[in-house]
Z-matrix of the N, CA and C atoms (Angstrom, degrees):
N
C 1 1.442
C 2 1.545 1 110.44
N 3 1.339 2 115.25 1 -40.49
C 4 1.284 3 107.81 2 160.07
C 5 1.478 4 157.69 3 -87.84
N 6 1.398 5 76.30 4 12.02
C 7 1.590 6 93.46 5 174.74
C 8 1.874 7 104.83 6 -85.02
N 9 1.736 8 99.62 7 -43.31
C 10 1.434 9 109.02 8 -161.04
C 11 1.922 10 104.62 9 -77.02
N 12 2.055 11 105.29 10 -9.30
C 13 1.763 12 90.78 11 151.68
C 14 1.347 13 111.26 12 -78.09
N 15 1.203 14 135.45 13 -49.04
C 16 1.552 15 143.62 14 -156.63
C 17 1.825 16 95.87 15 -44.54
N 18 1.474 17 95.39 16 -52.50
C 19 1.259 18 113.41 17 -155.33
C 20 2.115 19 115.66 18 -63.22
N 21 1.801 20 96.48 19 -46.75
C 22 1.421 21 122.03 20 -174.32
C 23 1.527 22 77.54 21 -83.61
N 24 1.326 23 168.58 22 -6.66
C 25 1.293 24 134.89 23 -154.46
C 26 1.302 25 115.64 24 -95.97
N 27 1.373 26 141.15 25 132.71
C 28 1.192 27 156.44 26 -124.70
C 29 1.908 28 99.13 27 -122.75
N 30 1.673 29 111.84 28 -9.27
C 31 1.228 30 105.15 29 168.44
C 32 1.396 31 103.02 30 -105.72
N 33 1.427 32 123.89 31 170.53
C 34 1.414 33 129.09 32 164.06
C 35 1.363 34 123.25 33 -92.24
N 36 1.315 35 109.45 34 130.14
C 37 1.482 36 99.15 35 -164.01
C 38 1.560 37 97.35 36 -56.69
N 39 1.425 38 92.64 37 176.09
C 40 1.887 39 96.54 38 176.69
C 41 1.333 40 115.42 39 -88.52
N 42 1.451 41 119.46 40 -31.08
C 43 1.569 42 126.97 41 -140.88
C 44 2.060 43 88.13 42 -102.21
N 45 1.631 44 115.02 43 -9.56
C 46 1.418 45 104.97 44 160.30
C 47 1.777 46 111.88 45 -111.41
N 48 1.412 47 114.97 46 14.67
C 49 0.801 48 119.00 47 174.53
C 50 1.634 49 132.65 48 -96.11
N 51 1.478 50 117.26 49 100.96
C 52 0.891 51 111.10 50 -136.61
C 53 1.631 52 122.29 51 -121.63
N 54 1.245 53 128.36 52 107.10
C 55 1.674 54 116.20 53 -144.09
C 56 1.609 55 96.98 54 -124.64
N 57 0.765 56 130.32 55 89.52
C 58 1.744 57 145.60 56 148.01
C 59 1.200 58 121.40 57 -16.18
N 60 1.781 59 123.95 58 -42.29
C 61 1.163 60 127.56 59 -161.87
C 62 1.724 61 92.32 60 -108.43
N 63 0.922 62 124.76 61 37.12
C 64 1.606 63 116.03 62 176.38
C 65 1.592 64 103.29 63 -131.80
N 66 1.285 65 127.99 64 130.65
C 67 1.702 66 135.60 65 -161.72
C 68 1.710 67 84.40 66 -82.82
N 69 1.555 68 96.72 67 162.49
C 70 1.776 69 108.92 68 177.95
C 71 1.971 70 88.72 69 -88.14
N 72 1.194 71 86.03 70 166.91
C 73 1.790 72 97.32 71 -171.54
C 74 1.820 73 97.42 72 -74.67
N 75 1.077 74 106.15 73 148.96
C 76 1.509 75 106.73 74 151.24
C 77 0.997 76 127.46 75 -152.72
N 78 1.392 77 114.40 76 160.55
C 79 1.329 78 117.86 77 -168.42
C 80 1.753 79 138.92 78 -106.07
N 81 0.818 80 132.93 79 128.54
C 82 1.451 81 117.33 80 -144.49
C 83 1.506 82 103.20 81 -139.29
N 84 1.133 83 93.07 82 144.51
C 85 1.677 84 97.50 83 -153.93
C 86 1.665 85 115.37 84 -149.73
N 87 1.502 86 114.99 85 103.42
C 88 1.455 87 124.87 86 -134.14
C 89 1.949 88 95.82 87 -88.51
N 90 1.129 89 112.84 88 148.13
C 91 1.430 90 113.89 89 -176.68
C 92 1.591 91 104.57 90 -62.66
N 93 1.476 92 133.28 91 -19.78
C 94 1.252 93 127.38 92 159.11
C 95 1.357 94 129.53 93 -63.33
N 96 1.259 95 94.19 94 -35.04
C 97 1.769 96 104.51 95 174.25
C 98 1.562 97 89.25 96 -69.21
N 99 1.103 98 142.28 97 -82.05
C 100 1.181 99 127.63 98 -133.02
C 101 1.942 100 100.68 99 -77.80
N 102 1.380 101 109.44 100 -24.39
C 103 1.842 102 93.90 101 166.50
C 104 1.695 103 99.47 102 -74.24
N 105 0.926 104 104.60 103 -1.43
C 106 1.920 105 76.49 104 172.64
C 107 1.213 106 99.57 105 -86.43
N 108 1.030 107 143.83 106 -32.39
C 109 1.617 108 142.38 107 -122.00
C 110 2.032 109 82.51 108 -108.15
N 111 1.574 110 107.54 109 -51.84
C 112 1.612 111 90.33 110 176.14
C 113 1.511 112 122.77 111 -67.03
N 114 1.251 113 128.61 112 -27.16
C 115 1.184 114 141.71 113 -169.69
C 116 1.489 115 98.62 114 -60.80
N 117 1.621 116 112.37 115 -42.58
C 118 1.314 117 108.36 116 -178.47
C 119 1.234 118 141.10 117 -77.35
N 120 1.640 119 82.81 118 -32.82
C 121 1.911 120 106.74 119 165.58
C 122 1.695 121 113.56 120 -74.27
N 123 1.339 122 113.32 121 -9.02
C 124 1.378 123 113.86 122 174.02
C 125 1.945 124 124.47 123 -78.44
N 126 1.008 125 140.32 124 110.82
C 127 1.392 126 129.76 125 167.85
C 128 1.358 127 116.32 126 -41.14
N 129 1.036 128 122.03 127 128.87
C 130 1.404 129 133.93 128 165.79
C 131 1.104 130 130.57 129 -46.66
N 132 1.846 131 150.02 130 112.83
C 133 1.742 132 119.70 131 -142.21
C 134 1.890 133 86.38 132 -85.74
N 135 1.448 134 122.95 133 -14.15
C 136 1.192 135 102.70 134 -177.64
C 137 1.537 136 135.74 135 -66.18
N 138 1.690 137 99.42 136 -9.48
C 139 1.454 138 112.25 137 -166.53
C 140 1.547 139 109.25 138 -80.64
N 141 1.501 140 102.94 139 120.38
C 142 1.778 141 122.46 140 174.90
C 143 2.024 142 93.91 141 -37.81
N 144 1.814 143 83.50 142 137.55
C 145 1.193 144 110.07 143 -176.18
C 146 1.744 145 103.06 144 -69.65
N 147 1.055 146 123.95 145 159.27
C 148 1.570 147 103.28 146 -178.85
C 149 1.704 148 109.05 147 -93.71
N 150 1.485 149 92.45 148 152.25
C 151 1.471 150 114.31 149 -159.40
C 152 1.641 151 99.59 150 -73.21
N 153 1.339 152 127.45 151 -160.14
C 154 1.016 153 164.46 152 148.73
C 155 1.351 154 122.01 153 -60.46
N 156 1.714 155 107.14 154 -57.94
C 157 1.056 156 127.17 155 172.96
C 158 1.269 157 123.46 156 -16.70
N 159 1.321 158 115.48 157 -85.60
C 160 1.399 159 127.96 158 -175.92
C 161 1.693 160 109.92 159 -39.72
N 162 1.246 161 116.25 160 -25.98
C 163 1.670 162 105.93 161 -160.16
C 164 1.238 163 87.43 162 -83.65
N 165 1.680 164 127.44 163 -41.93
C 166 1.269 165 125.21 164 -153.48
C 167 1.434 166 84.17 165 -81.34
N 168 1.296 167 160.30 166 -60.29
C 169 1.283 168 152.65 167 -143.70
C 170 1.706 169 95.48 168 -80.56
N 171 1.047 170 124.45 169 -49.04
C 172 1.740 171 127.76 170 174.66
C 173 1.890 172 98.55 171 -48.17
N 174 0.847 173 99.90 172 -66.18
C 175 1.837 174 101.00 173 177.33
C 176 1.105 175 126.60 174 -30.03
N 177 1.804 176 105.82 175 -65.45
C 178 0.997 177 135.24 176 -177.73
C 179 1.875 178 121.71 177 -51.01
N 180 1.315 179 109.61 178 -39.59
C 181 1.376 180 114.25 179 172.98
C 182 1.660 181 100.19 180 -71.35
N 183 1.605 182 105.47 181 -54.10
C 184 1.680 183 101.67 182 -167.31
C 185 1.315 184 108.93 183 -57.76
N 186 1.668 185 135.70 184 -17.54
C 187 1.059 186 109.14 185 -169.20
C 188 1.614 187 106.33 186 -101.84
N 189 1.221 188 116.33 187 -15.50
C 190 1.061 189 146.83 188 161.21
C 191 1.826 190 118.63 189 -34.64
N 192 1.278 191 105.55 190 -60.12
C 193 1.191 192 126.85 191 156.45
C 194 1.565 193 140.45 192 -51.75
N 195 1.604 194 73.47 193 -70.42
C 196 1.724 195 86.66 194 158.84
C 197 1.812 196 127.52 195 -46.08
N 198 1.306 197 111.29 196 -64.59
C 199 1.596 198 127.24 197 -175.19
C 200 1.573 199 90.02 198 -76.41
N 201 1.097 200 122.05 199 -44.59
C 202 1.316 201 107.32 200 176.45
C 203 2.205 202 120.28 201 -55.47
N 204 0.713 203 81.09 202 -81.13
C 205 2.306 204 92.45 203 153.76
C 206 1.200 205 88.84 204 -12.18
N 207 1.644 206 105.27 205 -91.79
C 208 1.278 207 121.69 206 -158.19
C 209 1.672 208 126.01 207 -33.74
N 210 0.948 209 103.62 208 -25.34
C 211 1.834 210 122.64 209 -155.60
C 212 1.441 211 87.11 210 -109.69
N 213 1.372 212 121.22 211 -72.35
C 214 1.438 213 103.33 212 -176.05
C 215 1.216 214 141.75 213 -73.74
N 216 1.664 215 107.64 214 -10.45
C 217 1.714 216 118.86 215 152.89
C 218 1.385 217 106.52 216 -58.40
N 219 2.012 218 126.43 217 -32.77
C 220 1.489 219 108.92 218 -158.46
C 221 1.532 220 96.89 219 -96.71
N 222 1.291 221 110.74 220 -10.13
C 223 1.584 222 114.10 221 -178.79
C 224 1.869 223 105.18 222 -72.56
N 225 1.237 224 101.06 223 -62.27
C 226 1.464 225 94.64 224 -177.86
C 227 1.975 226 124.34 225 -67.80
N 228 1.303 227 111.43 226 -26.74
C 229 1.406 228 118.73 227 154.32
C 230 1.640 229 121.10 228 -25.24
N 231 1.586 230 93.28 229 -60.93
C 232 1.540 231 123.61 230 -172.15
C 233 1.640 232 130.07 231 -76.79
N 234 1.405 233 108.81 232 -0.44
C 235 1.523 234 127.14 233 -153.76
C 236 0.889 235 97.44 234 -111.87
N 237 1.487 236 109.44 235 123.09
C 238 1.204 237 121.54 236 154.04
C 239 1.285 238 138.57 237 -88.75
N 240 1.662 239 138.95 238 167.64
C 241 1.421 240 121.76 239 158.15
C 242 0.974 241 117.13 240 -25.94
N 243 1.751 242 146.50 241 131.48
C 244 1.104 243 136.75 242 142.26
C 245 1.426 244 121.69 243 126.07
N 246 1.761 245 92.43 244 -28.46
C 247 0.981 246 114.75 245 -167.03
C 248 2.227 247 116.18 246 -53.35
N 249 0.746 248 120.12 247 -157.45
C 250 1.459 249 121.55 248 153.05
C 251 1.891 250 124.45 249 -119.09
N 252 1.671 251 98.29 250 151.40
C 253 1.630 252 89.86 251 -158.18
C 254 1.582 253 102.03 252 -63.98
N 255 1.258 254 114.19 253 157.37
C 256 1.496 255 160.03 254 90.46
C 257 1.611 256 89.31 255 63.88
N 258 1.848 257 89.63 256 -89.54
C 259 1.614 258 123.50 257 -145.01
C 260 1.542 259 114.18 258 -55.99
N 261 1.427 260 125.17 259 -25.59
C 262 1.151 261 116.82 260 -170.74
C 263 1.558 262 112.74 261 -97.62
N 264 1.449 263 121.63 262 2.84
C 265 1.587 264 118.90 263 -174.77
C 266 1.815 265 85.96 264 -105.64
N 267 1.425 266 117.42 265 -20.18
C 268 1.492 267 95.67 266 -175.65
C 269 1.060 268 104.89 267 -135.78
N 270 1.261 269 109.07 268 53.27
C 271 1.724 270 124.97 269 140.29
C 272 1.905 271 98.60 270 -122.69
N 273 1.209 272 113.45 271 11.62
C 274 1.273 273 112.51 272 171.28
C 275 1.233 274 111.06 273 -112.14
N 276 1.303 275 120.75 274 -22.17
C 277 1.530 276 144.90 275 -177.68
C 278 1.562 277 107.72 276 -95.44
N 279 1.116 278 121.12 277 -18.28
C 280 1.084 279 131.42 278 159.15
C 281 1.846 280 137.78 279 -65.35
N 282 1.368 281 87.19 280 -59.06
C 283 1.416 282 113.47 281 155.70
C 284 1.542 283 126.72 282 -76.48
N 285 1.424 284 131.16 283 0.44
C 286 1.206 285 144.78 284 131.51
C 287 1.488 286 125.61 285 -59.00
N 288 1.807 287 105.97 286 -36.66
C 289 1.429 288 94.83 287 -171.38
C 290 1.364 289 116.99 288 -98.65
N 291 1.389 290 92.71 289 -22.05
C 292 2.051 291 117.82 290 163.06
C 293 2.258 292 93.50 291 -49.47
N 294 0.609 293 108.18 292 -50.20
C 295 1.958 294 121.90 293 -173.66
C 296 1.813 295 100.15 294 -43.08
N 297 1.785 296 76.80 295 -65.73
C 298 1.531 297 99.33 296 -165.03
C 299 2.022 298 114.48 297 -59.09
N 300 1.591 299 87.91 298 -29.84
C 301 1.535 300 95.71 299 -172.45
C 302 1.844 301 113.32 300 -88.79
N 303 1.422 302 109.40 301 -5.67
C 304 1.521 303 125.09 302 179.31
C 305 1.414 304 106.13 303 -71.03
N 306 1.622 305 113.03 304 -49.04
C 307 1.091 306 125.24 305 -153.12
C 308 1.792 307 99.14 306 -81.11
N 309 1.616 308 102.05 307 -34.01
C 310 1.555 309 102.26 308 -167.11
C 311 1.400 310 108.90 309 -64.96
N 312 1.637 311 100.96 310 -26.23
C 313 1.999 312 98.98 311 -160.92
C 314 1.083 313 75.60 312 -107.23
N 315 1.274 314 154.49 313 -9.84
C 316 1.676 315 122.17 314 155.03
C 317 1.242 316 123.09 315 -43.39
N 318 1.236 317 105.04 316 -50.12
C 319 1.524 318 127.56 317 -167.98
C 320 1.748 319 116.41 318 -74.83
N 321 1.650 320 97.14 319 -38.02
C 322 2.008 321 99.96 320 175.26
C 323 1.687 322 98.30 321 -97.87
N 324 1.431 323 128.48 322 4.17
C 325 1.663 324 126.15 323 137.93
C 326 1.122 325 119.10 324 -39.55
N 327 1.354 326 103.64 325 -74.75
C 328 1.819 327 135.07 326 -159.20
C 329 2.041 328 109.30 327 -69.91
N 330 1.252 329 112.60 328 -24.87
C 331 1.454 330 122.16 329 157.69
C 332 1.616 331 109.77 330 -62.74
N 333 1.434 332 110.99 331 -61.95
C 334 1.544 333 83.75 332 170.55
C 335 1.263 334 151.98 333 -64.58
N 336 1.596 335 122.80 334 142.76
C 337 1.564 336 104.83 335 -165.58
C 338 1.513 337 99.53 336 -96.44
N 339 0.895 338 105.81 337 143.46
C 340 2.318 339 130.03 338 168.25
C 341 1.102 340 88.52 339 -72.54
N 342 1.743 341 108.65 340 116.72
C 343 1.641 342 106.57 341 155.19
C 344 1.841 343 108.55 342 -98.91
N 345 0.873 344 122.93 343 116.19
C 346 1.562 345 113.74 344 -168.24
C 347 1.810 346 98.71 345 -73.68
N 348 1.478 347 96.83 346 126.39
C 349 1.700 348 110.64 347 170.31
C 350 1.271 349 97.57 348 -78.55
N 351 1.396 350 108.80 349 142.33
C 352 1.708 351 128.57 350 165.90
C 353 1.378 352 118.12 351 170.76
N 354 1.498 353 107.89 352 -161.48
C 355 1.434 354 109.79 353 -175.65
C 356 1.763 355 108.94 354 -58.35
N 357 1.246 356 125.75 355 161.39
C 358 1.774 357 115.83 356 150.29
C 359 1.201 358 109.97 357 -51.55
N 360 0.982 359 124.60 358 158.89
C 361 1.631 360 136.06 359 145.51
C 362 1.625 361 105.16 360 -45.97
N 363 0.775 362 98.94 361 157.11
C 364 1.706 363 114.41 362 173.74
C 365 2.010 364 95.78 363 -102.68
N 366 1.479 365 96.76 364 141.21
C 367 1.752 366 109.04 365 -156.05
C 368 1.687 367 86.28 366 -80.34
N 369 1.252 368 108.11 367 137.80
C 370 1.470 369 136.01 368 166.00
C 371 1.786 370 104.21 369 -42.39
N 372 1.246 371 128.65 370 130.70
C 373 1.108 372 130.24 371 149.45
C 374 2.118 373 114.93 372 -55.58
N 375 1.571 374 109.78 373 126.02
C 376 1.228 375 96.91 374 -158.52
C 377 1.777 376 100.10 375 -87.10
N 378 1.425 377 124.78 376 150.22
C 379 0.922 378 122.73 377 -133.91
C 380 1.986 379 93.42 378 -117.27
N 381 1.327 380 131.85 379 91.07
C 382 1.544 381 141.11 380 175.55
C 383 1.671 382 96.41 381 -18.61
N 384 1.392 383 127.84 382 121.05
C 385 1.556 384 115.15 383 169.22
C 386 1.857 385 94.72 384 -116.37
N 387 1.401 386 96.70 385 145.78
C 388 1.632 387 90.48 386 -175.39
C 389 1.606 388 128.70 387 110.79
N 390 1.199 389 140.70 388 142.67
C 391 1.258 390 119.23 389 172.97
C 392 1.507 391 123.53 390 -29.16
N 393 1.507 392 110.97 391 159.37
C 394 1.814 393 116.60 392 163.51
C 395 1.447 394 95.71 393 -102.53
C-alpha cells in the first residue's frame, strides 16, 4: 500500500528532489541581538539578596496544612454523637503547625549559602612581600 502512494503521488518527494540553484538557509545573528540576550539572562547586581522570608512563609503554610489535615482528619475519625465540633482544636492545631513549620524552613533557608551571580572580581594587583 505504500509503495502504490509513493508511487501514484502527484507531489515530489523532497529528499529526491533536488535544486542546485537555491542557497542553504543561514542564519545570522547580529552582535546586538546577542548583547541583548546576555543582558537579559544576567541578574541585576541591584536585586535584594533573598530574604529568609520565603522559607519561613513556604514552611509555614506546609506545616500549617499538614498538622492542620492531620488533626482534623483525626478529630473527625474519632467523634462521636455529641461530641463537640472539630473546628476549634484545628484551627488551633493548625496555627501550631503553621509556628512549627516557620521555624523549620527558616532554619533549612538559612543553611543555604547565596552565591551572588555577577561580573568576576577584577584580579588583585599582586602585592611584593619582603625587602625592594
Amino acid at each position: 500500500m505504500t509503495v502504490f502512494c509513493l508511487v501514484l503521488s502527484p507531489v515530489a518527494a523532497s529528499a529526491q528532489h533536488n535544486s542546485s540553484t537555491a542557497a542553504p538557509p543561514r542564519l545570522v545573528i547580529s552582535e546586538r541581538a546577542v548583547a541583548d540576550a546576555l543582558a537579559v539572562e544576567q541578574p541585576s547586581m541591584r536585586e535584594d539578596r533573598d530574604s529568609l522570608k520565603n522559607g519561613a512563609l513556604i514552611g509555614a503554610i506546609i506545616g500549617g496544612i499538614a498538622m492542620g489535615g492531620f488533626v482534623g482528619w483525626l478529630c473527625n475519625a474519632l467523634q462521636e454523637p455529641g461530641n463537640p465540633s472539630c473546628v476549634p482544636g484545628t484551627l488551633l492545631y493548625t496555627g501550631v503547625g503553621a509556628g512549627i513549620g516557620a521555624a523549620a524552613g527558616l532554619g533549612i533557608d538559612a543553611l543555604f549559602m547565596r552565591v551572588g551571580v555577577g561580573p568576576p572580581a577584577a584580579p588583585r594587583a599582586a602585592r611584593r612581600l619582603g625587602p625592594r
